[in-house]
C-alpha positions, 0 to 999 in steps of 0.5 A, spaced: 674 279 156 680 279 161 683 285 158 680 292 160 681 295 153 678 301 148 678 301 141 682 309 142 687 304 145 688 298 141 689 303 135 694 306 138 698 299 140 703 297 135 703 289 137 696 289 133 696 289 126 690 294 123 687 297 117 682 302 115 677 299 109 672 304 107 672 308 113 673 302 118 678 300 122 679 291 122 684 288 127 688 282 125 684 276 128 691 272 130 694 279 133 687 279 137 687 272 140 695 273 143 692 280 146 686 280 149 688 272 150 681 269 148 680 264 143 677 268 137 675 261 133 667 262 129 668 271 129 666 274 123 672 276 118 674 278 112 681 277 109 684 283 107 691 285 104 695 287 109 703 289 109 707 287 115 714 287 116 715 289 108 711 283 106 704 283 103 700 278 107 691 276 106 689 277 114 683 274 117 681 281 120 675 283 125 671 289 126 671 292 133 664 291 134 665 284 132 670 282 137 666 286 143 660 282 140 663 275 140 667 275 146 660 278 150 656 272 147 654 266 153 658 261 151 651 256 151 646 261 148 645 257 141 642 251 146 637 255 151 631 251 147 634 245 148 634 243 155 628 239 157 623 243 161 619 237 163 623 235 169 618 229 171 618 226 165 626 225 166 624 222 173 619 217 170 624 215 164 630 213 169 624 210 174 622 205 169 629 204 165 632 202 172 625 196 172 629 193 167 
């Protein structure tokens, strides 16, 4: 996260579209992106109605919790199983496939 910000901050900030659903605040994804700068493709979202500029629009929105939770996340977490443990056997292989 390249923005150092808190969620008191965020809801107080108007470039940010936001709405209470059932006791929680969600944040529109789009106008998350453009403020903290970060690509948010794959965050947990629901599409709730929300009015904007008169209009009433579905958004994909996030909670706070799933933002912080998203951009805290190792970028190569889902592949630390698949990464050869067995140096040896590498070294074997490219020995033999560069005899023939």
């Amino acid at each position: 996260m390249k923005k150092k910000i808190n969620e008191q901050a965020l809801r107080k900030d108007s470039t940010v579209n936001k709405i209470q659903f059932d006791k929680e605040w969600f944040y529109a994804v789009k106008d998350m992106e453009d403020y903290l700068d970060e690509d948010l493709t794959g965050i947990e979202c629901i599409t709730l109605p929300m009015t904007i500029d008169g209009f009433r629009y579905n958004v994909k929105c996030s909670t706070w919790e799933d933002i912080t939770r998203f951009l805290q996340k190792e970028p190569l977490e889902d592949f630390k199983g698949s990464v050869l443990k067995d140096k040896k056997l590498l070294s074997k292989t490219l020995k033999t496939n560069k005899k023939t």
